[in-house]
C-alpha positions in Angstrom: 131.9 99.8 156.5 135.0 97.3 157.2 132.7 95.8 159.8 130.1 95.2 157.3 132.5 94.2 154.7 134.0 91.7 156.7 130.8 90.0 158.1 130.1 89.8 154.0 133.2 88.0 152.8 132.7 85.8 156.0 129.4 85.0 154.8 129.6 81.4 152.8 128.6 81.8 149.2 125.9 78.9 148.0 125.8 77.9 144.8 124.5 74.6 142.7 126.7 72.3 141.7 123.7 70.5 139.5 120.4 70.3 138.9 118.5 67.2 137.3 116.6 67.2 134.2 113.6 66.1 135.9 113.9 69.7 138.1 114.8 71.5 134.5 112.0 70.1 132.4 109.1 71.0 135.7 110.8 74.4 135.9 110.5 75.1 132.2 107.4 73.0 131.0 105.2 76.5 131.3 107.2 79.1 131.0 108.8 78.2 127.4 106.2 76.0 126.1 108.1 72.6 126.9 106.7 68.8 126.1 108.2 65.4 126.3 108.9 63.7 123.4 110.4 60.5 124.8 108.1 58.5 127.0 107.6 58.9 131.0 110.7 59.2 132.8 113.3 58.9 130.4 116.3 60.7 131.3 115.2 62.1 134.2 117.7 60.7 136.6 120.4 62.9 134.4 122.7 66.0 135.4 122.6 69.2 134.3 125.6 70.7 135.8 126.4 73.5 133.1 124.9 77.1 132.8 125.9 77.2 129.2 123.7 76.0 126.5 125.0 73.9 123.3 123.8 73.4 119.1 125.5 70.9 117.8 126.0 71.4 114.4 129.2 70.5 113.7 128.5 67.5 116.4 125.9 66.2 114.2 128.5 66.8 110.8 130.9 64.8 112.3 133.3 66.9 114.0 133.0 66.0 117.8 136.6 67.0 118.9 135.4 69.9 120.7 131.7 68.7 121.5 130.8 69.9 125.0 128.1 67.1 125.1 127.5 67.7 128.9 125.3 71.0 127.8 122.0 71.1 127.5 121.7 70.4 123.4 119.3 72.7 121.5 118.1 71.6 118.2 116.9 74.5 115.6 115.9 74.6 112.1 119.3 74.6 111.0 120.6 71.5 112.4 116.8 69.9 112.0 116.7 70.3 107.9 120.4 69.3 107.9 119.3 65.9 109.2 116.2 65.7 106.8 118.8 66.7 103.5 120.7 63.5 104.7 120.6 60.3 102.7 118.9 57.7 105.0 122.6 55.9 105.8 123.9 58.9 106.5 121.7 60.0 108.8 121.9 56.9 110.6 125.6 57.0 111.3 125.2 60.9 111.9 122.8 60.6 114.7 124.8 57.2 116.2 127.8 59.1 116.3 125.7 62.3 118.1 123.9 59.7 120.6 127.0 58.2 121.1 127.9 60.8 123.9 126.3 61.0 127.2 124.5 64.5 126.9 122.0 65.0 129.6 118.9 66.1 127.7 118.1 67.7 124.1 115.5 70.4 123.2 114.1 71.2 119.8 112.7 74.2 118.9 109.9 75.7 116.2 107.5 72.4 116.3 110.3 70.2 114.6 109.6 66.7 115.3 112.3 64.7 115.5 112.4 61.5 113.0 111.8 58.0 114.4 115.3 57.0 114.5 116.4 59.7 116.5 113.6 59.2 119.1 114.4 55.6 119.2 117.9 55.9 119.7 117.3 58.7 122.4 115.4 56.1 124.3 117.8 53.6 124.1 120.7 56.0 125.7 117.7 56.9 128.1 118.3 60.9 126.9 115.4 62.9 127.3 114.4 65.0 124.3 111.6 67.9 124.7 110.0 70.1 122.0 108.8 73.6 122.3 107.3 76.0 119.9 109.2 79.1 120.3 112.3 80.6 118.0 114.9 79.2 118.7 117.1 82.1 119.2 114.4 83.5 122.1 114.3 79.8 123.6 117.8 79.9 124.0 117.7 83.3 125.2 115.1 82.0 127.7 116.9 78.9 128.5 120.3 80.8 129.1 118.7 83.2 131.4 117.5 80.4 133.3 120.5 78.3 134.1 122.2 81.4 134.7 119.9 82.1 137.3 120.0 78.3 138.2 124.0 78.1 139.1 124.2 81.6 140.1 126.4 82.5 143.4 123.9 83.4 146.5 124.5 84.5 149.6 121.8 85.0 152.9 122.3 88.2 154.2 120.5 89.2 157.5 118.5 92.5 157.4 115.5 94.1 155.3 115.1 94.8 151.9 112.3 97.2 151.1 111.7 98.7 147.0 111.3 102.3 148.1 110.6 104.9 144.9 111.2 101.7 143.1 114.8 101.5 144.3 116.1 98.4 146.0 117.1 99.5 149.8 118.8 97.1 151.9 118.8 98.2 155.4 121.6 95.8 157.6 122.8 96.8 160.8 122.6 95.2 164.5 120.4 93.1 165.7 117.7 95.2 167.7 118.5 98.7 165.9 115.2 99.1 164.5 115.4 97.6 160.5 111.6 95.7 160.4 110.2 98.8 162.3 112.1 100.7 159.5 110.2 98.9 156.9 107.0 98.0 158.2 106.6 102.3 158.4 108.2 102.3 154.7 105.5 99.6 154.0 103.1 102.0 155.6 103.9 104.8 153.8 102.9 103.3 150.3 106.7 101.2 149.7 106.8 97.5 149.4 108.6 94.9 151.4 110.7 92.7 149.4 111.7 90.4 152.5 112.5 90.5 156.5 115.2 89.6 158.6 117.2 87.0 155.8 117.2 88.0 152.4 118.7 85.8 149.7 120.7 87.5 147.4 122.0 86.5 144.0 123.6 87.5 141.1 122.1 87.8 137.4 125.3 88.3 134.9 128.1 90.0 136.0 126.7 93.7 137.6 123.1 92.9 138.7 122.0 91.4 142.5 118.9 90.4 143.1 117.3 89.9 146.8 114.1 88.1 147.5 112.8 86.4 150.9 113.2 82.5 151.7 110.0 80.3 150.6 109.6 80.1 154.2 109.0 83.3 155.3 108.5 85.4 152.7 106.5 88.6 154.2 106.3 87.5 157.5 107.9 90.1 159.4 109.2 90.4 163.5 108.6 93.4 165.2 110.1 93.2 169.3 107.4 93.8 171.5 104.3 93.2 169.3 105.6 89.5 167.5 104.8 87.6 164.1 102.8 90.0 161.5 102.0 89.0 157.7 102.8 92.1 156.3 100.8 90.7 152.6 97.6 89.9 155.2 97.6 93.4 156.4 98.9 96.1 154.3 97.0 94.1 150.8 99.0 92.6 148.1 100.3 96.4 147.2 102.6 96.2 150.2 104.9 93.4 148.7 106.9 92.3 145.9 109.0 89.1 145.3 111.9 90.2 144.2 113.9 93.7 143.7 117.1 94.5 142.3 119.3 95.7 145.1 120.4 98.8 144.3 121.7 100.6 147.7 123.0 99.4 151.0 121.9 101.0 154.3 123.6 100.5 157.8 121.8 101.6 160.5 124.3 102.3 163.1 123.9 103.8 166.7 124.9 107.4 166.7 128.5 108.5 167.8 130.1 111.9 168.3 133.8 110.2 167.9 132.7 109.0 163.9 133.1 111.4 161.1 130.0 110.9 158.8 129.7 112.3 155.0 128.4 115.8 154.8 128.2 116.5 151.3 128.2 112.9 149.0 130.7 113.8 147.1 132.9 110.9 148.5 130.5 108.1 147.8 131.0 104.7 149.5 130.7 101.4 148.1 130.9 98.1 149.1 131.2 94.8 146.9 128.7 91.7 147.4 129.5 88.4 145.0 131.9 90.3 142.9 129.3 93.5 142.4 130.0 97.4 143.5 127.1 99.0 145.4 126.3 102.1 146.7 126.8 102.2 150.3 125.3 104.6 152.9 126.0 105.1 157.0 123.6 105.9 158.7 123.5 107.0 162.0 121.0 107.0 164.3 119.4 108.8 167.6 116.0 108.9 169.1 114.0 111.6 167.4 115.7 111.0 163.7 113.1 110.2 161.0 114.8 107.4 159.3 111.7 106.5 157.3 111.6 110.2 156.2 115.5 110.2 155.5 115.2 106.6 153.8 112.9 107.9 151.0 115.3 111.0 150.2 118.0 108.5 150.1 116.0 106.5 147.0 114.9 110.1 145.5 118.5 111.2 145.7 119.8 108.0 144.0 117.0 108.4 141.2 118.4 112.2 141.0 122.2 110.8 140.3 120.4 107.9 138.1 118.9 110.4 135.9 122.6 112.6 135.8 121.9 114.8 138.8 124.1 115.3 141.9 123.2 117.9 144.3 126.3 117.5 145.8 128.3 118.3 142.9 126.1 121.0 141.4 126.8 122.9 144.9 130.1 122.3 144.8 130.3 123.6 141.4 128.6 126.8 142.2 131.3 127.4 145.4 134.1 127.1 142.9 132.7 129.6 140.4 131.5 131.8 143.2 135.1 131.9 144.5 137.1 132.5 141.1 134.6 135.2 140.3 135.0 136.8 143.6 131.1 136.9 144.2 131.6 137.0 148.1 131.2 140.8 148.5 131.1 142.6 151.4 128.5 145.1 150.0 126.0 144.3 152.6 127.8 143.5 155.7 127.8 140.2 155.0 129.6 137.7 153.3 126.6 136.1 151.5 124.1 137.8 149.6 119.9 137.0 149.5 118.7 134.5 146.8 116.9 137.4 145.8 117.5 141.2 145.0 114.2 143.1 146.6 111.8 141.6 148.8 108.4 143.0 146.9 105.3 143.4 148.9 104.2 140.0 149.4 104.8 138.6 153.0 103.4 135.0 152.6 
């Protein structure tokens, strides 16, 4: 586990500085219903280099001490009627002082279409406005979630990531060990491969990572002595998925009789990637070992603590009460008893 650890924290983090509004308005136009209001390219060339997202209300009322302009500026009904209930000068010298400051685009929500002054005025400071249909508490919901995702931390982590019972395994461990044969008989078995040999993980909020594959080669997968399979052209699109949560770490390690290795789960491992505690797992391996076998009980047994259920404990429980309560009789020559009182006369 320090090994692994290590090799993590040595791992270089990525993340975005910026992206441009040109990449935000193409990433966006379909999935929340975006259209240009300005004309071509306008504002294009801008920076987006903020996660957060900005109504300004008070910025458009006059108060602009604490106007965090560099945001991406969403315009609602609120702000939009405000404008409209403004005498004609006012609104002029409202909208001035707003376009005054170098924001790097503006979005406008519910179908509100901006008056002519304000799209003149955006065109002059070359700021690109866009309009979308949706609420605009769920487009900036939407727009929130994507920026977050946008300037996220990422790391590349080298291994295989397989959704197994619907949990998110990631199986790291030395190069030759056995991981893609490890998932291409998962993938067999009915699981899905997420991605092979470098899987790009991220982090959504502050508890969740997600892993998915590089846009280069996604469900290609390397297995030593056979080469390059596409594990999508093969198995059908049932054998992959994009993306997964990652939800348990695996190592594979060659079996040795001088390490100690957990016996009953009690003492749970876990290991932190980007700032996030995950479940971590040893395991050790020797020829004859079903791994594949072992890796599904390993995503049932997760499920099982999910869902408030630990074998380990349970047991544990049942020693302690068996001991206080002197259970442990000698009564039959033995100190344990059968399961069962009288074997009746059925010998399946």
């Amino acid at each position: 586990m320090k090994h692994l650890q290590k090799a993590i924290k040595n791992i270089q983090e990525i993340k975005k500085e910026s992206i441009s509004v040109e990449y935000f308005f193409q990433a966006c136009q379909k999935r929340f219903k975006l259209s240009k209001l300005t004309e071509g390219s306008i504002g294009f060339d801008k920076i987006i280099k903020d996660r957060n997202i900005h109504r300004p209300g008070l910025a458009l009322a006059g108060f602009t001490e604490l106007f965090t302009f560099d945001r991406v500026q969403i315009l609602g009904n609120t702000e939009m009627r405000y404008l409209k209930n403004l005498t004609e000068r006012e609104r002029s010298k409202a909208l001035k002082k707003f376009f005054s400051f170098n924001m790097p685009c503006i979005c406008v929500t519910f179908n509100n279409k901006p008056s002519k002054e304000f799209l003149e005025l955006a065109h002059k400071k070359k700021i690109s406005v866009f309009i979308s249909p949706l609420p605009t508490t769920k487009f900036a919901y939407f727009i929130s979630d994507f920026l977050d995702d946008q300037f996220s931390p990422t790391v590349a982590l080298h291994g295989s990531f397989v959704d197994v019972y619907g949990v998110g395994m990631f199986f790291y461990g030395r190069s030759g060990i056995g991981k893609s044969e490890i998932a291409m008989d998962l993938v067999e078995r009915g699981h899905r491969l997420v991605a092979d040999d470098v899987v790009i993980v991220s982090r959504k909020g502050e508890g969740i990572l997600m892993g998915s594959g590089t846009d280069l080669v996604k469900h290609f997968m390397e297995i030593r002595g056979l080469g390059i399979i596409d594990v999508r052209s093969i198995f059908g699109i049932r054998a992959i998925r994009f993306q997964k949560r990652v939800e348990i770490i695996v190592n594979l390690e060659d079996w040795s009789s001088r390490k100690e290795y957990t016996r009953t789960g009690l003492d749970s491992d876990i290991i932190n990637v980007l700032g996030v505690e995950i479940p971590f797992i040893r395991l050790p391996i020797f020829p004859g070992k079903n791994i594949t076998v072992i890796s599904e009980v390993i995503a049932l047994n997760y499920l099982d603590k999910h869902y408030g259920y630990d074998a380990g404990k349970v047991l544990a429980s049942k020693l302690e009460h068996a001991i206080k309560e002197k259970h442990f009789k000698r009564t039959t020559g033995s100190e344990f008893e059968r399961s069962i009182e009288y074997l009746e006369h059925d010998f399946e």
